[in-house]
N, C-alpha and C positions, 0 to 999 in steps of 0.2 A: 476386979471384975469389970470395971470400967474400962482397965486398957484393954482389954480382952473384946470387949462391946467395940470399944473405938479401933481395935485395930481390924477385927472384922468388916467393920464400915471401911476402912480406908481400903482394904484389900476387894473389897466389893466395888468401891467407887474406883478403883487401877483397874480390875476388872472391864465394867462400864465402859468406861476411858479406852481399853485397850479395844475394847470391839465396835466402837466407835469408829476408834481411827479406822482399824480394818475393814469397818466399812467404808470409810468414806474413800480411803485405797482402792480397794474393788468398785467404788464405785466410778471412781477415777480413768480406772484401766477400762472400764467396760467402759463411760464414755468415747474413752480415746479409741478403743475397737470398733464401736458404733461409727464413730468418725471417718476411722479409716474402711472400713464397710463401705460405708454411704461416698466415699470419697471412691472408691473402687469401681460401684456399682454403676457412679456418674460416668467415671472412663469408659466404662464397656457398655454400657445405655446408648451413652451421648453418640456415636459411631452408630448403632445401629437403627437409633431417631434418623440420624441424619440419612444414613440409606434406605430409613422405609420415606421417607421425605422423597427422597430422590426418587425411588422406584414410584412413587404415588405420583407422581410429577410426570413421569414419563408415560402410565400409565393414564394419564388422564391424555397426557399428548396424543397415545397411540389412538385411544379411542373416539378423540377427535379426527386425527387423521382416518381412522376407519371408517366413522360418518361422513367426510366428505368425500374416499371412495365409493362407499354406498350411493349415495346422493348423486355423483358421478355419474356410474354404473348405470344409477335410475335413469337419469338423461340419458347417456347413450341408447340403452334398449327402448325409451322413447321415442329418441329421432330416428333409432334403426327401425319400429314400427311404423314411425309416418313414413319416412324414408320405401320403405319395403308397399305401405300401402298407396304411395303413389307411384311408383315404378309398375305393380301389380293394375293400376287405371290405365296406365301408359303404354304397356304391354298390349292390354283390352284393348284401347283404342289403336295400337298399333297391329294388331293383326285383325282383329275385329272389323276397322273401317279397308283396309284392303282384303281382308275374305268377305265382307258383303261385296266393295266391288267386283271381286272374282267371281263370286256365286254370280250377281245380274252379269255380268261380261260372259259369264259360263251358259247363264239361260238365253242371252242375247244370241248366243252363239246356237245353242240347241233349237232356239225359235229361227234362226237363220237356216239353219240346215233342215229344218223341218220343212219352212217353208219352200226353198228349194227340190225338196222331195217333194212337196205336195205339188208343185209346179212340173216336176219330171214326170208324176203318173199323171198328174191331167194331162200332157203334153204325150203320153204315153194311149193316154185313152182314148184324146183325138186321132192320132193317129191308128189306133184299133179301130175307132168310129167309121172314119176314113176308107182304113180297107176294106173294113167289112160292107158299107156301103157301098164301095168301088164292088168288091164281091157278089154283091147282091145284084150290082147294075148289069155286072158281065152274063152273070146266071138268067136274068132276062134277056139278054141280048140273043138273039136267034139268027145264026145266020150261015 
């Protein structure tokens, strides 16, 4: 009964032993599939690190160069306001100071010709004065 006992132990302990190993086989191969996994995943990662790299690069470029168009832009439409509002002074004073002197040259002119008129009826009026007083002398005259 002893070999009986002992040969169940040895066949227990082949056992053991044999699912052991196959563990440690499995354990082996799933390593080396981990490996190659991680070894895989690096290839097709590492290419697309490197292009969001790239595009973040470019992307920080572009938004650079956007702000200094902006900022651009700002200046321009700046100098084109000053720009615009001293052209708009310059206009004023370019039609402004020769339509005042137009208007006094205009009223100079309206007080000339007034005065002139006013000189022709009085010059009008003496000569009414004139005849009508000559008229008046002859209408005394008897003879």
């Amino acid at each position: 009964m002893t070999d009986v006992w002992l040969a169940i132990i040895a066949l227990a302990v082949f056992v053991m032993a044999a699912i052991q190993v196959g563990a440690i086989v499995m354990g082996m191969r799933l390593a080396k599939r981990v490996d190659q996994l991680t070894t895989n995943l690096e290839n097709d990662v590492k290419p697309l690190i490197r292009n969001l790299t790239e595009m973040t690069a470019e992307a920080s470029r572009a938004a650079t160069l956007a702000t200094q168009q902006v900022e651009r832009v700002d200046r321009l439409f700046g100098d084109l306001a000053v720009s615009a509002e001293r052209t708009m002074q310059i206009a004023a004073q370019f039609v402004g100071g020769p339509a005042r002197n137009g208007f006094a040259l205009f009223s100079a002119a309206r007080a000339a010709f007034s005065a002139f008129r006013d000189l022709r009826d009085a010059s009008r009026r003496r000569q009414a004065s004139y005849k009508s007083a000559a008229d008046d002398e002859e209408s005394l005259f008897i003879g």
